[in-house]
Every structure is written in structure tokens, then in C-alpha cells.
C-alpha positions in Angstrom: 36.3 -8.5 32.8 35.4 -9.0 36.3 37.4 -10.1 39.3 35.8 -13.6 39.5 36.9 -14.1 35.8 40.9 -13.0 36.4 40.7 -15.1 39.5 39.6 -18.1 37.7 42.6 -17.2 34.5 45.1 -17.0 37.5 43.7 -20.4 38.9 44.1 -21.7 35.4 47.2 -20.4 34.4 48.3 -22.0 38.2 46.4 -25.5 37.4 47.8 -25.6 33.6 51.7 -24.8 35.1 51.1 -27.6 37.8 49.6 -30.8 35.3 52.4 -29.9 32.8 55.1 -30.2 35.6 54.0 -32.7 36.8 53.5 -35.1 33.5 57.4 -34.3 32.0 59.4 -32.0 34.9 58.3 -34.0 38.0 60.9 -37.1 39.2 62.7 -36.9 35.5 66.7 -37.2 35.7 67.4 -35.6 32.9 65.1 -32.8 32.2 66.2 -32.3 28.2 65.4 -29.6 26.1 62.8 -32.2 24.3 61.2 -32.2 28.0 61.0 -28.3 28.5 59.5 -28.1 25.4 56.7 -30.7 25.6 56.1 -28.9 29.0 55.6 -25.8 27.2 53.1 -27.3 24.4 51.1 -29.1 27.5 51.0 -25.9 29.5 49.6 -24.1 26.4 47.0 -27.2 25.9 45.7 -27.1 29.2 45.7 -23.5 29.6 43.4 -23.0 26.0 41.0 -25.3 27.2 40.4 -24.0 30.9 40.4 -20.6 28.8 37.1 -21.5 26.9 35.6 -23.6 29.4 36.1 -20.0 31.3 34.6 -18.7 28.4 35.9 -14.7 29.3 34.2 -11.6 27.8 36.6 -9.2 25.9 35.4 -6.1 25.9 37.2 -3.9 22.8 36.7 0.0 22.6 37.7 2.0 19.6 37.4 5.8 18.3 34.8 6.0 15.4 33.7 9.1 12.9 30.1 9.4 12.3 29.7 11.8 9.1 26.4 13.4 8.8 23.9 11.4 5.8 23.6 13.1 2.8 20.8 11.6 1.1 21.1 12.3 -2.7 17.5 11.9 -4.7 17.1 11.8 -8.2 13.9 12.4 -9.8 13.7 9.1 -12.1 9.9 10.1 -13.7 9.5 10.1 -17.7 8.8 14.4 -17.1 12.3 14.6 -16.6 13.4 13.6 -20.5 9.8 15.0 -21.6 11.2 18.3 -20.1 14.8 17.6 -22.0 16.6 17.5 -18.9 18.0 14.2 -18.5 21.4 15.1 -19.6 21.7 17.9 -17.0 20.2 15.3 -14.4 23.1 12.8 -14.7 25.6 15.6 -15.1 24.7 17.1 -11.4 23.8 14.0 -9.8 27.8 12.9 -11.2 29.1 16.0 -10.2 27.7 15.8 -6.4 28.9 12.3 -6.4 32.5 12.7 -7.4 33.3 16.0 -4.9 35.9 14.9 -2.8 35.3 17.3 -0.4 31.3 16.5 0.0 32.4 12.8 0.4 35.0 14.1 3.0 32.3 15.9 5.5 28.8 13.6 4.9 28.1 9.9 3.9 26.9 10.6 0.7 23.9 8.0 -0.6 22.1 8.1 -3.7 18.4 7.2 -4.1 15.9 7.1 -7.2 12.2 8.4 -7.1 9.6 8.2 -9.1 6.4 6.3 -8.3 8.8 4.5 -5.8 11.9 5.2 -3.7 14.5 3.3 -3.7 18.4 3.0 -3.6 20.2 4.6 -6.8 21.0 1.7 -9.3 20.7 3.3 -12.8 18.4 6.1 -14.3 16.4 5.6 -16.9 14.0 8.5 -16.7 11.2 5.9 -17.5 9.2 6.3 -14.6 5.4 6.7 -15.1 4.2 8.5 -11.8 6.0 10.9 -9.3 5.5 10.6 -6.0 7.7 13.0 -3.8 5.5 12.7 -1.0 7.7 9.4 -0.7 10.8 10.8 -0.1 10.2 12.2 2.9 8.3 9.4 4.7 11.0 7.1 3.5 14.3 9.1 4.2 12.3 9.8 8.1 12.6 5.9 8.2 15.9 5.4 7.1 17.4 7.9 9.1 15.7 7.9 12.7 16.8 10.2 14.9 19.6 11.9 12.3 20.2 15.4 11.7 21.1 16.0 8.5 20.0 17.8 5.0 18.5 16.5 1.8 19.6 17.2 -2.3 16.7 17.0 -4.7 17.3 16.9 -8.2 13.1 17.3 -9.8 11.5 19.2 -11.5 8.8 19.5 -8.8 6.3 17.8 -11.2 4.2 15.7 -8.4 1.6 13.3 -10.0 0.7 11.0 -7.1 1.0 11.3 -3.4 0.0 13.5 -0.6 1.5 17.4 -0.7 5.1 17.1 -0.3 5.9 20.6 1.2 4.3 19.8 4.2 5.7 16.5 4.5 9.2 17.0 5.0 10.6 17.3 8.9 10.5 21.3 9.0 14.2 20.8 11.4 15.7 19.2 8.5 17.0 21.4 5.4 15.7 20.6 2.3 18.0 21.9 -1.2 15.9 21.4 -4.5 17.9 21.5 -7.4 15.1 22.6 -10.4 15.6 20.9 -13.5 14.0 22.2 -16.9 13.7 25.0 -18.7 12.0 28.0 -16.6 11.2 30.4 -19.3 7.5 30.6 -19.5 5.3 29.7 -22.7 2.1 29.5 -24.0 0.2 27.0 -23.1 -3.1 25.5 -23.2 -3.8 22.4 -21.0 -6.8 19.8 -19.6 -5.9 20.2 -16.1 -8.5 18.0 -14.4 -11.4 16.6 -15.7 -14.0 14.5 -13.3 -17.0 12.3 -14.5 -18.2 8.7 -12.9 -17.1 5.6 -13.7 -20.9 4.6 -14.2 -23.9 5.9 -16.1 -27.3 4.6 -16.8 -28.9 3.8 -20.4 -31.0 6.6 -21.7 -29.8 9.3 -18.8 -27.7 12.3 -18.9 -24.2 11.8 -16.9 -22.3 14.9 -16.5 -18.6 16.2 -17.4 -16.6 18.7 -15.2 -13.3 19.7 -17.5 -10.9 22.1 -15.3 -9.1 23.9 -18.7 -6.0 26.4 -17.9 -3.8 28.8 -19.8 -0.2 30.1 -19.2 0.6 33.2 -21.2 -0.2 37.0 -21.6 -1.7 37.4 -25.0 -5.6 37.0 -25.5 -6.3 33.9 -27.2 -9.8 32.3 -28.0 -9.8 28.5 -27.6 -12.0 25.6 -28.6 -13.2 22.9 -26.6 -14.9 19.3 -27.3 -15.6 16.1 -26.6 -15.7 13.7 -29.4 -16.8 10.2 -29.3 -15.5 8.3 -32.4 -15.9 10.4 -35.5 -18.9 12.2 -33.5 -18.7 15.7 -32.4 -20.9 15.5 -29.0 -19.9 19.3 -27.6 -17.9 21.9 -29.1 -17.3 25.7 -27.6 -14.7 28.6 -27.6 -13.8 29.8 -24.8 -12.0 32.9 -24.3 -8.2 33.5 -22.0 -6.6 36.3 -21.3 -3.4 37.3 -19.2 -6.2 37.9 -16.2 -8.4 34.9 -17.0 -6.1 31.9 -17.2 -9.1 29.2 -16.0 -12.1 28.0 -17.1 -14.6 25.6 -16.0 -16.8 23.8 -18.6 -19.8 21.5 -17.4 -21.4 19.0 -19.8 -24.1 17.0 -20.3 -23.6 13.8 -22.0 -26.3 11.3 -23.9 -25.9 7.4 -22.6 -27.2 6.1 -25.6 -25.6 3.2 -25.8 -24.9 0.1 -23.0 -21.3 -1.2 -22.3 -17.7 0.8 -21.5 -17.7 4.2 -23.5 -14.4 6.0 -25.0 -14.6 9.7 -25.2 -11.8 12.2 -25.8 -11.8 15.7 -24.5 -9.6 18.0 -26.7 -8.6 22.2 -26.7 -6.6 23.9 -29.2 -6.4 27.0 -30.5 -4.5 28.9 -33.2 -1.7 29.8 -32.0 1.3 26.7 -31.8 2.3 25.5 -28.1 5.5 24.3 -27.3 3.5 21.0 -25.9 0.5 19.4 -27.2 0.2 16.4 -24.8 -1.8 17.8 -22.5 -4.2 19.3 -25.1 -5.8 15.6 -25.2 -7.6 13.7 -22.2 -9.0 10.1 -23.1 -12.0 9.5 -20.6 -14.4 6.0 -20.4 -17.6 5.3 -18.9 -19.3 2.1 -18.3 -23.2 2.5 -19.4 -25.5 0.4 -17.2 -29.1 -0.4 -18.4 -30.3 -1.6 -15.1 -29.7 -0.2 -11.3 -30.3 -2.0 -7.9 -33.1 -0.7 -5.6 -32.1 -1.2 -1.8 -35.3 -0.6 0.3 -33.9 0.4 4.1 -37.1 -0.9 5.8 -37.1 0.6 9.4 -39.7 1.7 11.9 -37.2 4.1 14.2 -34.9 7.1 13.1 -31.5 6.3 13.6 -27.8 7.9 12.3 -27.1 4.6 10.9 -29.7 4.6 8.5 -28.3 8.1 6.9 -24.5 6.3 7.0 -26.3 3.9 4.7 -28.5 5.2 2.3 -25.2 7.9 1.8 -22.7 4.6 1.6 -24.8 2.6 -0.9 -25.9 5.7 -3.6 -21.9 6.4 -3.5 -21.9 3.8 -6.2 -24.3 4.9 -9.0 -25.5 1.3 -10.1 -27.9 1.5 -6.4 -30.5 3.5 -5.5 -31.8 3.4 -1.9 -35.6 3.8 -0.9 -36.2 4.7 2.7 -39.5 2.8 3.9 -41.6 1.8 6.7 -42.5 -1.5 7.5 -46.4 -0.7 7.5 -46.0 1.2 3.9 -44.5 -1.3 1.9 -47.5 -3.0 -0.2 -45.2 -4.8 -2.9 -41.5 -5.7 -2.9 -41.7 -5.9 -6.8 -39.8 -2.9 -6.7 -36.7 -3.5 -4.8 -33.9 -5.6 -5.5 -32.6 -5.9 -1.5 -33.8 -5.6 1.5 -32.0 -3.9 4.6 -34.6 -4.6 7.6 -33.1 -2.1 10.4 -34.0 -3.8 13.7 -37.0 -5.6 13.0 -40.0 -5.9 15.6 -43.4 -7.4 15.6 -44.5 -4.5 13.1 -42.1 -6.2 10.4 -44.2 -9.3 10.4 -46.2 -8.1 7.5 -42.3 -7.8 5.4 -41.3 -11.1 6.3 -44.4 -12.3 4.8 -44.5 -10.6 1.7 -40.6 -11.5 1.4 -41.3 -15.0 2.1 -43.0 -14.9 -1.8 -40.9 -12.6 -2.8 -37.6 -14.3 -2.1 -35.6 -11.1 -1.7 -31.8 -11.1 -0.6 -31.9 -9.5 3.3 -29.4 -7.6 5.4 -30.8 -7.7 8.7 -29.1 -5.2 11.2 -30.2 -5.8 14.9 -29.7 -3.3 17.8 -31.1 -2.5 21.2 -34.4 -1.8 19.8 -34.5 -5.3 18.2 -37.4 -8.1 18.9 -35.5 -10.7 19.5 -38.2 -13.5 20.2 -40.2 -12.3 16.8 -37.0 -12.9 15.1 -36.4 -16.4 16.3 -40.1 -17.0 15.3 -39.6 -15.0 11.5 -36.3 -16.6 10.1 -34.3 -20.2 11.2 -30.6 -19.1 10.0 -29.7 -17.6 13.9 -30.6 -19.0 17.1 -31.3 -15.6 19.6 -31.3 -16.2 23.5 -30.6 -12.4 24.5 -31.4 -10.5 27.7 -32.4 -7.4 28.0 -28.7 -5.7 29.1 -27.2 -3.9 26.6 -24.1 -4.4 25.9 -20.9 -3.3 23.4 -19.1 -5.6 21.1 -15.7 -4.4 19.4 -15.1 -6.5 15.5 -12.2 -9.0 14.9 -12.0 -9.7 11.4 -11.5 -12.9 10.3 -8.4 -13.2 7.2 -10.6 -16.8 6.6 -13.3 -15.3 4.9 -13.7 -16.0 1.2 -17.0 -15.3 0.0 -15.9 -12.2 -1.5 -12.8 -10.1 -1.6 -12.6 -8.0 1.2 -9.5 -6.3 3.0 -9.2 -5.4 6.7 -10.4 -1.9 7.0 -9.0 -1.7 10.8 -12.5 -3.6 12.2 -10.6 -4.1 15.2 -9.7 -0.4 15.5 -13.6 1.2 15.2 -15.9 2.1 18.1 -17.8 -0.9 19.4 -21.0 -1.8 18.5 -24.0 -1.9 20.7 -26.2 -5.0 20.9 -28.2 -6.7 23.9 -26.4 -9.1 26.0 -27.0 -12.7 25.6 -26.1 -15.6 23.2 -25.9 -16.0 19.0 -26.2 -19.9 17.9 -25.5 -20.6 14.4 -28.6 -22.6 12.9 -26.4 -24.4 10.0 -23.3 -22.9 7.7 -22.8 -19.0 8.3 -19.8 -17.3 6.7 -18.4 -15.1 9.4 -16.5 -11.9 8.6 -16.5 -10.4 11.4 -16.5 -11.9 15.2 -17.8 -10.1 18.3 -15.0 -9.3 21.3 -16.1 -7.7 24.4 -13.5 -6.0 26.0 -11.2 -7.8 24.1 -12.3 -11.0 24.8 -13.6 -13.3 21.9 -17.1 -14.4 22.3 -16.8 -16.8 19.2 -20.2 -15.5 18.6 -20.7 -13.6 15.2 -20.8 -10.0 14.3 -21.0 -10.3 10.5 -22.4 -12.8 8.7 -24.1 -14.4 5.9 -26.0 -16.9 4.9 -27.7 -18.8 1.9 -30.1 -21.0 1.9 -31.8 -22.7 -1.4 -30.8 -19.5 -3.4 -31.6 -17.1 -0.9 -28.5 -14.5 0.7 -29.2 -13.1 4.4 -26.4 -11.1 5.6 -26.3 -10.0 9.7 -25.0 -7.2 11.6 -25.6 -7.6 15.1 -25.2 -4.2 16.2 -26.5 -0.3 15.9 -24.0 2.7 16.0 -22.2 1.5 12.6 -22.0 5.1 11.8 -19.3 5.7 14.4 -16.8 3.3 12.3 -18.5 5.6 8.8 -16.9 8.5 11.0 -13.5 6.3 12.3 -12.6 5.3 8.9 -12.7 8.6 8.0 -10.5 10.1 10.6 -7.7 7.5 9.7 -7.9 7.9 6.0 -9.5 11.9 5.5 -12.1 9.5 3.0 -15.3 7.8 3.3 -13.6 5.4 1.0 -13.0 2.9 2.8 -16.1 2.6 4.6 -18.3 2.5 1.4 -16.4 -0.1 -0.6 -17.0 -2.5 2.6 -20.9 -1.2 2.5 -20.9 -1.8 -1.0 -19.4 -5.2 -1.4 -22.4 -7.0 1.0 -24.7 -4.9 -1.3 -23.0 -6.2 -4.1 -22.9 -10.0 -2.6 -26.7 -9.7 -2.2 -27.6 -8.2 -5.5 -26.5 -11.2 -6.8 -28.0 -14.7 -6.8 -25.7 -16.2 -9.0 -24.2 -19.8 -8.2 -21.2 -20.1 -6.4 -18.0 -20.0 -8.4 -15.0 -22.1 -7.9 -12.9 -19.2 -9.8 -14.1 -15.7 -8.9 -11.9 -12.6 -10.8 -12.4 -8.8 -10.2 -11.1 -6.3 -12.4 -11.9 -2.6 -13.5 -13.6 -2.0 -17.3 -10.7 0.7 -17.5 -7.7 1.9 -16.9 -5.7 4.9 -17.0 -2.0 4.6 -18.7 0.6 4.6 -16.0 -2.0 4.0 -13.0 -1.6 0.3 -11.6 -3.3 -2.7 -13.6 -3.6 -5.0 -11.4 -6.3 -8.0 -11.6 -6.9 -10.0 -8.5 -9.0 -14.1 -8.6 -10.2 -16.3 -5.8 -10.2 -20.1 -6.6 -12.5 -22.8 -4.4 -12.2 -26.1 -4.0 -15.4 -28.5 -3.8 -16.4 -27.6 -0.3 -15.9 -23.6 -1.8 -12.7 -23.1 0.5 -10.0 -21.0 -0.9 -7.5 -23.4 -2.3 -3.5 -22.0 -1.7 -2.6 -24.5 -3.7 -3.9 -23.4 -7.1 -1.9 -22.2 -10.5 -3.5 -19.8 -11.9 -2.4 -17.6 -15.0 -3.1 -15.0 -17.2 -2.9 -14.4 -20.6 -3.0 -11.1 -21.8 -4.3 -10.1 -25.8 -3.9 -6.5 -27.1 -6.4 -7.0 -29.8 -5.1 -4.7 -32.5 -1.8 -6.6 -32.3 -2.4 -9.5 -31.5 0.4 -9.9 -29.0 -0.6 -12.0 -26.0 1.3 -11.6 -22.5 1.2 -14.3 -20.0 2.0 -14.1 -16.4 1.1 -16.1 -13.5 -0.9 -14.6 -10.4 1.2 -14.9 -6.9 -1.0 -15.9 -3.9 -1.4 -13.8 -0.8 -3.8 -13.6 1.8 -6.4 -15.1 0.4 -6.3 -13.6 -2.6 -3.9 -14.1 -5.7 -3.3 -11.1 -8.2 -1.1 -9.8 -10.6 0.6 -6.6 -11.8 -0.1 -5.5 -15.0 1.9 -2.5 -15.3 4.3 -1.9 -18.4 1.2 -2.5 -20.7 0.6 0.3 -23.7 -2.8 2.0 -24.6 -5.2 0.1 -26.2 -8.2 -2.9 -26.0 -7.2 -6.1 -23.9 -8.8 -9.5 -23.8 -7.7 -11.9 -21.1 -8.2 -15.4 -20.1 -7.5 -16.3 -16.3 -7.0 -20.2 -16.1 -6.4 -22.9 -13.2 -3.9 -25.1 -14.5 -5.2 -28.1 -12.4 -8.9 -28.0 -13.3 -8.2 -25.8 -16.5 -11.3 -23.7 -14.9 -11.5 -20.2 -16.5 -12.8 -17.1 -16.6 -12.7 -14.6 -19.3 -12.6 -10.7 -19.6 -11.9 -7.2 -21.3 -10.5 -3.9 -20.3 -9.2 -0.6 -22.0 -6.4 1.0 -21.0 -6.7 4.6 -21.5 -4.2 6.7 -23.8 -2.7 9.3 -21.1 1.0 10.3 -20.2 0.8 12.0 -16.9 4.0 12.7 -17.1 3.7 15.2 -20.2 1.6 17.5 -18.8 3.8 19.4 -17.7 5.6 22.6 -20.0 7.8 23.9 -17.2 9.3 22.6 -13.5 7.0 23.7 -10.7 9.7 26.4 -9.3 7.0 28.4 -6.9 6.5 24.5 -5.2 10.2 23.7 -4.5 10.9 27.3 -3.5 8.5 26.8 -0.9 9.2 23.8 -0.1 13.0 25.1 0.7 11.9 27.8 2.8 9.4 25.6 4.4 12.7 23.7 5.7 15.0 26.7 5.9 17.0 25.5 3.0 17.9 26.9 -1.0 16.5 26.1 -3.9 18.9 26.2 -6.7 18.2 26.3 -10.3 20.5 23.4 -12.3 23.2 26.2 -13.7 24.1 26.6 -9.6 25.5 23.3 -8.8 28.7 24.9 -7.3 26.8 27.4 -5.0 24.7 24.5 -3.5 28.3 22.6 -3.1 29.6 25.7 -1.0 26.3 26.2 1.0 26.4 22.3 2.0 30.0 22.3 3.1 30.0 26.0 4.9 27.9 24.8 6.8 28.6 24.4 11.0 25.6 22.1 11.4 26.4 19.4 10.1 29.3 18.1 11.5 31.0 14.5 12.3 31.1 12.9 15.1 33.5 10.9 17.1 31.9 8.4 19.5 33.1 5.3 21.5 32.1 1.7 19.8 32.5 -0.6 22.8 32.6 -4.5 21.7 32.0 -7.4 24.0 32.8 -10.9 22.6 33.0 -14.2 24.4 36.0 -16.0 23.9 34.5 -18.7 22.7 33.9 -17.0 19.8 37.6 -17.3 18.7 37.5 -20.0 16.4 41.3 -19.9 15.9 41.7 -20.9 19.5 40.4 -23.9 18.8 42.5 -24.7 15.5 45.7 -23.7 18.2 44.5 -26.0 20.5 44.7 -28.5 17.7 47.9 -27.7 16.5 49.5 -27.6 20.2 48.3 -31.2 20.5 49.2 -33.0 17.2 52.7 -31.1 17.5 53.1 -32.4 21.0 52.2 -36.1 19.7 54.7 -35.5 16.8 57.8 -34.3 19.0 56.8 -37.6 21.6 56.7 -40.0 18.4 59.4 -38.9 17.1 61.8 -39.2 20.1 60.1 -42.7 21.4 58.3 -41.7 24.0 55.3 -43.2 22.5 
């Protein structure tokens, strides 16, 4: 309190004594005990309310005990029952829990995993996915700037997620707790297998099937791939105690158009102790048709590499790389990407002009600006001949198609001459041009249609520097391609504009998110946040339909199908104000990630312990991890000051004394008749 404060209080206290003298004490004959009293209740009155018009900060300090966090986690995943260790898993996790002397030294908390982390509520060991990469970016969050170790009851068993040995703060003591049986068996498992989502009617796709073995006898296999009651590929394949891998590459027919179910299988003699990871269901969507981007350009330049490599990363598109003096027909491409088009393109533009192709034209610093005002009205161009660099800002309106944020506003800038962009009608803009992080208002992105026809614009050269960006944020070209490949997409097709647009995959994997994502337009085709949509969901050997309703978000609504069991799916998405809808199919593909496991991954959690300088344990050492946590001199409490300043006026029972003081003065004066 400072010394302006307890010279006001003294003031008070002086100004309070002085009213209250001077309203019962002052020129009375008979000062009576009724008197002294009322003086006493006035005094208090006065005093209270100089006291909040004051309105002093008390400041409060008291001693408190800081134990060091114990975060708990429980692996939640379906492996651990698979693996017949649930039992033991609620046993530890209640015998950690219930040590008085653990609760004594740390704040004990409890947390679930599996393909989320979360707060312990209950265990249920249902979990699909295990993600244990999770634990340690969420406990880093939790417990900023904390010192303290980590108890993992797993099995080790990671099915999604980045590697979690590296993951975990090397300062901070990790103790795995293994759960399962250890004792090694035979065992013949699928353990990757890749193919493409896509193939092409009367081609070839191929099959890469990653097979291992754990065990020491020599055991012949067989492998194949069955489609239906047909045998497509069948081979033994030999393992020994020295050759536990195999790699098997095959060739399949796409013989027939629409999604195709196969089932890669290996067996073998001799019994194994688990059989669900004998069996991997695979689909693949046969195409009859692909789309034929011609990159027409009369310069080298990275960008056109960044393309062609973006576009093919989808198997439904081929690109042809093309100058604009050898193109003789455009009856062979579907698209046309015109890479900063001069006064040698005029022969293109004409032939396109009959053609009627869908365009993306990409302008740069090499770009004939006047032959393009002459060759196409969509863009007015008054440009100089400065060059210039333009950074994107992505604009969360667009809605021609889905498209997420990439981090635009993160990527090199683009380089462009200097000068102005005028709109020549309605342009869909998705991304806007800033220049040193001022907004031009001028476009960056766009697109246009015009009786039928879809132009999209880039106005700028160097896109392969965000190819390169995106890939040093996200260690995958990902990204960048599914943005490439949605304008490709968006021009490939010259369908009418929906009012209810839904995208969703031909297939699914069991346990992997389901989750189905729809665009509704109003009359003037602008995303309307006031729709209802829902879903109803068919499994068409049962008959059992599902519905849910989508939940909006930015421009998008979707829904989360997760929970739903192998087998063929028809669905109906429906606007309950229009009763517009959109029907569809998908599969969702008979795997168990979770059972593909025989034994807990001990060699992973022992090096993740050592990674952090802690101790595994195995499950029968629950007592020895106990002794190691509380012997210990790391981790100990601390004591710290908790200062607290409140203002008085904060004290809400000074005001109900205040009240009181008042109503029992008026009480004592009526009853005496001084009233």
C-alpha cells in the first residue's frame, strides 16, 4: 500500500470520527449509551464508504508447494486387447495412481492416447489408430517450461504419426512401461503394400507388397492376389532365419472400368499365433479416359518442370510439353497452359478460338503484354516495363472449388512487370497480389468463364520457388500438387455450375478418417452459411442407413464418418431448404491396423528411454519403476511466494456491512423516537 493510500485511510478514519461527533456527541446534554452507540454505527458507515471510494490495493503473500507433473499416459488403441493386455493395463495404470507416496512427491495426471490425446476419462482399448508422436508435442504444450518425467504404458505399436523417439524433449526422462507378451513367434505378415489409387482401362498398374517373417525355422510361403473368386498372381516364396523379407512386384490387368477390390493374402503351413495381418484388402479406381495438358511455351523455364512434375503426380493427366510454332491441331489436348505468351502464340489463340479449349495462362517478365490485350477480353493489362515482385494473400471467399490455405502468404514472391490489372467482367479471385505487404487489390489468381469457356490466370513466373517452400514446411510436395491439380481439375471440366458441389474418395481404409466435405450456392452461386444439409448413410448388405448432418466451417461443411464397419456404402447428401441432392458410393476397406502386430515393439521404447536418459520397464516391474521415480533428487517440490493484489472494492461483503450498519442505525433511532 503506498503512503498516499494510508494518508488518505488516516484522513478518513479522522473525517468519519469528526461527522459522527458531530451528528450525536456534539451540543447533546445527555450523551446516553443509545448516543455512543449510534456514534459508533455512523463512524463505521462513513468510514466503509470513504474506504471504497479509496478503493485500497491489498496485497496478500502466502507460501506455496509446487510438486513436479507426472504425466501418466495410457495407451487407449484396440492393439492393446488384440495383444491381451488390457487387464495388466488397468492394473498398473491403478497401481501408479493409488501410491500414496508418488501422489506425495509429483502432481500425478492421467492422460489417454490413441489416435488422440486427451485427459484420462475411461479406457476402453477401442481406439483404431496410435499416434504416440502426440504425446510429446502435446505434454511440450501443457507443461511449458516444466522439468519433469513421463510414464508410458504401450506397447510401442505406432500406426500414425511422425517417429516418436525423436520427438520427445531429450532433457526430459521418458519411462515406457511394455505391455504384451515378449516371447517371440512365428509369424508371417503384409507389412506394406503400395499401388495408386488410379489406373487406366486396358493398362498394366503395378503392385509393390513389402512381406516379412519373424522366426528361425525355414519355411516356404505363398503369396497372391485374388480378385473375387479369381486367382490373378500366386508364388512361393522362401524365409529363413537369415532372410526374414521379401519384396514381390506385380503387374496387374485393368480390365474392367470403375473402383476395383483386390485382396493380397500369404500363408503358409505352419499355424501363426496371428492371422490378421496375413490379409491386406487393396482398391483401385479404373479410368477409361485421361486428361492431356499441353504446356505451350516458347522459353525454358524451372516453372515449367514444377508443372509437368505437379500435374502427372495424379495419373488421370498426362502433360505434353509444346511449342507454340509446333502445335498443328489442339484435337489432342484437353487443357491448355500458355506459359507467357508473345506474338509467336498468335497462331494458338487462333486455333483455340475453334477449338474452345479451357486455358491457364501464366504471365511473367517475358510476357507480351499488348498482344495479350489484343488476343483475349477477360483482363485489362496497362504494364510497364519494371519488374517487379508480388507476395499472394489468399482470399477464405473463394468458392469455386474447395481449396485450403497452403500458407500463400508465406511463399517467395512472384515476379511480374509493374503496372496495373483491370478486371474485364466477373473474375473469381483466389489469390490477391501484395507488394511488400501492401494490397494492390489487383489479382494474382484467377478465373474466369465465359459462355462455357474456363481461363484461369497466374500473373507471375518463379512458382517453383513456392513447389520448393511447401516442401520445406511440410518435407512433401503434397501440398503443392493438390493446389496444381485442383485448377487442372476446374478446367478439365466444363460442366455447369452446381448449387450443391460434394467431394469424397471412391475408398477408404477401415480406421483411417471418413470424412465427406459439400459446398452449397445460392442463385448468384455464393456459398450460402445458411444451408442444412445432411447425410444419409446406406450399408448395402444390411440395409442400415445412418444419418448425420454436416457442420459448416470456413466455407466448407463436412462431416465425420468414422465408427462405420467394412463394407459398400451408398449415400444421399440433401439441402433441406431446396431438397437439392447429390448422390454417391464408397467402400470402406476391411483392415485392422491395429492387429498387425504379434508382439510390443520392445527395441523402439528401449531406445526411446535411452534417447531421454530414462528406463524401460517390462509390465511385471511396476514396483522398480515406482522406486526409480521416487529416488530420484531431480524432481523435487518447490516452495515459491504467490503474491495477490486485490482492490478493495472487490469485497462484496463490505458492501452488505455497509448495509447492515445503516438499516441497524435506522432501527436503534426508530425505535427510541428519534425519528
Amino acid at each position: 500500500m503506498t503512503a498516499s493510500t494510508i494518508l488518505l485511510i488516516i484522513l478518513s478514519l479522522l473525517l468519519a470520527g469528526s461527522l459522527s461527533f458531530f451528528q450525536y456527541l456534539y451540543k447533546v446534554k445527555n450523551n446516553s449509551n443509545v448516543n455512543l452507540f449510534l456514534t459508533f454505527l455512523r463512524f463505521l458507515t462513513i468510514f466503509s464508504v470513504l474506504l471504497l471510494l479509496i478503493n485500497p490495493i491489498i496485497t496478500t503473500k502466502k507460501l506455496e508447494i509446487v510438486k513436479t507433473p507426472l504425466p501418466i499416459v495410457i495407451d487407449n488403441s484396440s492393439s492393446i486387447s488384440f495383444l491381451k493386455a488390457k487387464d495388466k493395463a488397468i492394473e498398473l495404470s491403478q497401481k501408479l495412481f493409488s501410491n500414496k507416496d508418488l501422489q506425495e512427491k509429483f502432481e500425478v495426471q492421467s492422460y489417454l492416447l490413441d489416435s488422440d490425446f486427451r485427459q484420462s476419462d475411461s479406457l476402453n482399448f477401442k481406439g483404431t489408430q496410435t499416434n504416440l508422436d502426440l504425446v510429446a508435442k502435446n505434454l511440450k504444450s501443457i507443461y511449458k517450461n516444466a522439468f519433469y518425467p513421463t510414464v508410458m504404458i504401450t506397447d510401442g505399436n505406432q500406426t500414425s504419426g511422425n517417429d516418436y523417439v525423436y520427438s520427445f524433449d531429450e532433457n526430459h526422462k521418458v519411462y515406457p512401461v511394455v505391455l504384451g507378451d515378449t516371447t517371440k513367434v512365428l509369424d508371417l505378415k503384409i507389412n506394406q503394400l503400395n499401388v495408386n489409387r488410379y489406373a487406366f482401362l486396358k493398362n498394366k498398374f503395378p503392385v509393390e507388397v513389402f512381406l516379412q517373417y519373424s522366426g528361425d525355422k525355414n519355411i516356404t510361403a505363398n503369396f497372391s492376389i485374388t480378385q473375387g473368386n479369381e486367382v490373378l498372381d500366386r508364388q512361393s516364396i522362401s524365409f529363413s532365419s537369415s532372410k526374414k523379407t521379401a519384396v514381390v512386384n506385380v503387374l496387374l490387368p485393368a480390365n474392367k472400368v470403375g473402383l476395383q477390390i483386390y485382396k493380397a493374402k500369404i500363408d503358409s503351413k505352419v499355424s501363426e499365433k496371428n492371422t490378421f495381418n496375413n490379409i491386406k484388402n487393396f482398391a483401385v479406381e479404373v479410368m477409361d479416359q485421361k486428361t492431356t495438358v499441353a504446356i505451350v511455351s516458347a522459353i525454358n523455364h524451372p516453372d515449367i518442370a514444377v508443372f509437368k512434375r505437379a500435374i502427372e503426380s495424379n495419373l488421370q493427366h498426362k502433360v505434353v510439353l509444346v511449342k507454340p510454332n509446333e502445335i498443328k491441331s489442339l484435337q489432342d489436348y484437353n487443357i491448355l497452359i500458355l506459359y507467357q505468351p508473345t506474338a509467336a502464340f498468335k497462331s494458338v489463340f487462333d486455333a483455340n478460338a475453334k477449338a474452345n479449349l479451357n486455358t491457364f495462362i501464366i504471365t511473367g517478365t517475358s510476357t507480351d503484354f499488348s498482344f495479350l490485350n489484343q488476343v483475349q477480353n477477360n483482363f485489362v493489362f496497362k504494364m510497364s516495363n519494371q519488374e517487379e515482385d508480388y507476395q499472394a494473400n489468399f482470399d477464405t471467399h473463394f468458392n469455386l472449388f474447395e481449396m485450403e490455405n497452403i500458407g500463400f502468404e508465406n511463399f517467395p514472391p512472384l515476379q511480374n512487370s509493374f503496372g496495373s490489372i483491370t478486371p474485364n467482367g466477373e473474375v473469381n479471385v483466389l489469390l490477391s497480389a501484395k507488394i511488400r505487404n501492401i494490397d494492390t487489390k489487383s489479382p494474382l489468381l484467377s478465373f474466369t468463364e465465359n459462355q462455357g469457356k474456363r481461363t484461369a490466370y497466374l500473373f507471375g513466373e518463379n512458382s517453383w520457388k513456392w513447389n520448393m517452400q511447401s516442401h520445406v514446411d511440410t518435407q512433401s510436395f503434397e501440398k503443392y500438387d493438390t493446389f496444381i491439380n485442383k485448377i487442372i481439375q476446374y478446367l478439365a471440366s466444363n460442366n455447369a455450375k452446381k448449387s450443391l458441389v460434394v467431394n469424397h474418395e471412391s475408398f477408404y481404409n477401415s480406421g483411417e478418417a471418413i470424412e465427406i466435405t459439400a459446398q452449397y450456392f445460392n442463385k448468384n452461386y455464393d456459398f450460402d452459411e445458411k444451408a442444412r444439409l445432411t447425410i444419409a448413410v446406406t450399408n448395402v448388405k444390411t440395409k442400415q442407413t445412418k444419418n448425420y448432418d454436416l457442420l459448416k466451417g470456413n466455407a466448407i461443411y463436412k462431416v465425420n464418418l468414422d465408427g462405420l464397419v467394412a463394407g459398400s456404402y451408398n449415400f444421399s447428401v440433401k439441402e433441406l431448404n431446396s431438397n437439392t441432392s447429390y448422390s454417391g458410393h464408397f467402400e470402406i476397406l476391411d483392415f485392422d491396423i491395429e492387429k498387425q502386430f504379434v508382439n510390443p515393439d520392445v527395441q523402439k521404447l528401449q531406445q526411446l528411454a535411452a534417447q531421454t536418459k530414462g528406463t524401460a520397464f517390462y509390465s511385471n516391474q511396476i514396483d522398480a519403476l515406482i522406486k526409480t521415480l521416487l529416488e530420484n533428487k531431480e524432481y523435487k517440490a518447490i516452495q515459491k511466494d504467490v503474491v495477490t493484489k486485490s482492490p478493495l472494492i472487490d469485497w462484496k461483503w463490505l458492501l452488505v456491512l455497509i448495509a447492515v450498519l445503516l438499516s441497524t442505525e435506522w432501527f436503534v433511532r426508530k425505535y427510541n423516537g428519534m425519528l
